[in-house]
N, C-alpha and C positions, 0 to 999 in steps of 0.2 A: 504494500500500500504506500500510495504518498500524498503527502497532501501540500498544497502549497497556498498560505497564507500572507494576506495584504494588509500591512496596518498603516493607516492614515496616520502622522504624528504630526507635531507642528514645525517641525524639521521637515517635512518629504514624507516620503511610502516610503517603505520598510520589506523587503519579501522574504518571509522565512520558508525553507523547504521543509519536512520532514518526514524520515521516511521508518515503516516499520514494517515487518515479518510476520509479527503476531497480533492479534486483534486486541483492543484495549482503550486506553483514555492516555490523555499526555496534554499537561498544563503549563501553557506558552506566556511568558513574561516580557513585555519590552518597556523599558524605561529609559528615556535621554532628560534633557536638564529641564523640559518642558512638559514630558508625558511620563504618565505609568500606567499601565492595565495588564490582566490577566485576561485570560481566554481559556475554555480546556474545549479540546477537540476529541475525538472517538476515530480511531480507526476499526474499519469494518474487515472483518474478514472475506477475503476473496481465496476461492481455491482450496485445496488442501490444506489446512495448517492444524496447529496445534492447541489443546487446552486443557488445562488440570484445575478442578476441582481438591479442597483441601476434603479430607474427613479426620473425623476424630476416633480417639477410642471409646467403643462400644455402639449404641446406636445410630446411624447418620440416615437421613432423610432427601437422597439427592436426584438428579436426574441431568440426563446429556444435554448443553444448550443449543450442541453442536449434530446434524446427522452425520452420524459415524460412517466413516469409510470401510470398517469391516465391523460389523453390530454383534456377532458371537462372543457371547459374555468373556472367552479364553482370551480373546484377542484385547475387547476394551479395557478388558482386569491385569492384563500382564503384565503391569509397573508393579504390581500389588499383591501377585499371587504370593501364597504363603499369611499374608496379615489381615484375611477376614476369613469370616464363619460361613456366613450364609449370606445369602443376597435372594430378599422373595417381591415379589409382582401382586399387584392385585389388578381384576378387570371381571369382577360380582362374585371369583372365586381366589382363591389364593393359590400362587405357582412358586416354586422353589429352587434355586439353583445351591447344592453342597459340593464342594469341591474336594468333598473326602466323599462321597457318597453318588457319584455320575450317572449309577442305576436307578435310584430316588429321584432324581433332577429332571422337572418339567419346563425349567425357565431354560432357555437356549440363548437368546438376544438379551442387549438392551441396545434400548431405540430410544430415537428424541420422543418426546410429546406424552413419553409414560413416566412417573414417579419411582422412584426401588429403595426398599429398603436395607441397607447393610450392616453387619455388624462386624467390626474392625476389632483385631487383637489389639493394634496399637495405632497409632494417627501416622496419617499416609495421604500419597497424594494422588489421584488418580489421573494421569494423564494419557490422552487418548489423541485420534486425530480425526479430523469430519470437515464438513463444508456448513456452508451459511445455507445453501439449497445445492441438490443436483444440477447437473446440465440437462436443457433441453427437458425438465420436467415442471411441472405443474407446482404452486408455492403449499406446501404441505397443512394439512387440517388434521385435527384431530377429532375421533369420536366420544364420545361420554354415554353411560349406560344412564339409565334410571335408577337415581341412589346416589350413593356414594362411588367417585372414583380416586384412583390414587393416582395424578398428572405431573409431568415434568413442563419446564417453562423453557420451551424453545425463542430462545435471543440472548445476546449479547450484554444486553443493555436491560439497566432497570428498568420495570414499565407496571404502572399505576392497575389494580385487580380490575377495577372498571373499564380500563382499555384492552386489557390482553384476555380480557374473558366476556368482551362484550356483546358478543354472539351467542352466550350461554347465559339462563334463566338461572342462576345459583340461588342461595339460600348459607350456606355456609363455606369458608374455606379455612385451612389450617395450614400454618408451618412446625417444623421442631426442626431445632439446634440446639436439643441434650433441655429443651423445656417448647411447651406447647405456647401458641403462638395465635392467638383468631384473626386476621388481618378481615381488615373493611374494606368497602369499595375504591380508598382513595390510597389506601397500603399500599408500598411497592412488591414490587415480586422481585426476586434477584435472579441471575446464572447460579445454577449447580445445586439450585435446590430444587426437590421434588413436594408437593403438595394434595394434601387429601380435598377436595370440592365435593359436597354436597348440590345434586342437580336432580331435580323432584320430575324434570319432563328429557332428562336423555339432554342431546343437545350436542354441535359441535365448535370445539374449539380453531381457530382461524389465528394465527399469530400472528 
């Protein structure tokens, strides 16, 4: 990515370039004898790249923000294998991936747009690689059952419950990070958390 920024000073323009690899935030300073301001810019992921989600020890609550270039739990977990238990799914039934147990194990993926639950022997990081969208495909939606689901928050960036769920009739949503969490309509959502929503008619999610 690069982005090339114009600042007006009372001295002349100013053109800063900058450039980055990995998707993020980066907060631009310029100051002469006359001006000062800040700015923070977003670079957006293009392509293939990279992103790690921290987790803790014992229960984490997270979900991919990124669609995964190979979505087989082996492949997204393999910074990590060795330092969790279990990793389960919900979608009206509960699925389960044990990585001592491969013959019990009905969870095979993890995909953007779903929530998972993990449980970490010690804090780690899970770093994986995916795109912002496919090529040449349609920009992803997600479905919701009648009830309760368990969603992951496909983006980059923070974004307000009332805009990244505005498509869905909810009633209740929840986060955890090692304590529960009700966030309202105007609550941000973050990257690499996963979340439980209450949806009384079904409904799809549109990111």
């Amino acid at each position: 990515n690069k982005t090339t920024i114009d600042v007006e000073t009372a001295d002349g323009k100013v053109s800063v370039n900058l450039t980055s690899d990995e998707p993020g935030k980066a907060k631009v300073c310029a100051e002469t004898s006359a001006y000062s301001d800040c700015i923070e810019i977003e670079f957006q992921a293009v392509g293939n790249v990279s992103y790690s989600i921290p987790l803790y020890d014992g229960w984490n609550l997270f979900s991919l923000p990124l669609i995964p270039v190979n979505s087989s739990i082996e492949n997204v977990t393999s910074k990590i294998k060795g330092n969790y238990t279990i990793i389960w799914a919900y979608n009206g039934k509960w699925h389960a991936y044990d990585p001592n147990n491969l013959d019990a194990s009905d969870l095979k993926e993890l995909k953007d747009g779903y929530g998972y639950w993990i449980y970490m022997n010690e804090s780690d990081n899970l770093a994986f690689k995916g795109y912002v969208m496919e090529e040449a495909e349609l920009p992803p939606e997600y479905d919701l059952i009648q009830g309760w689901n368990l969603i992951g928050f496909k983006s980059l960036s923070e974004r307000k419950a009332e805009d990244y769920l505005q498509n869905v009739d909810y009633t209740s949503l929840w986060s955890y990070d090692g304590a529960w969490h009700r966030l309202q309509p105007e609550s941000y959502m973050e990257p690499g958390y996963g979340y439980w929503v209450y949806a009384p008619n079904g409904g799809t999610v549109v990111p």
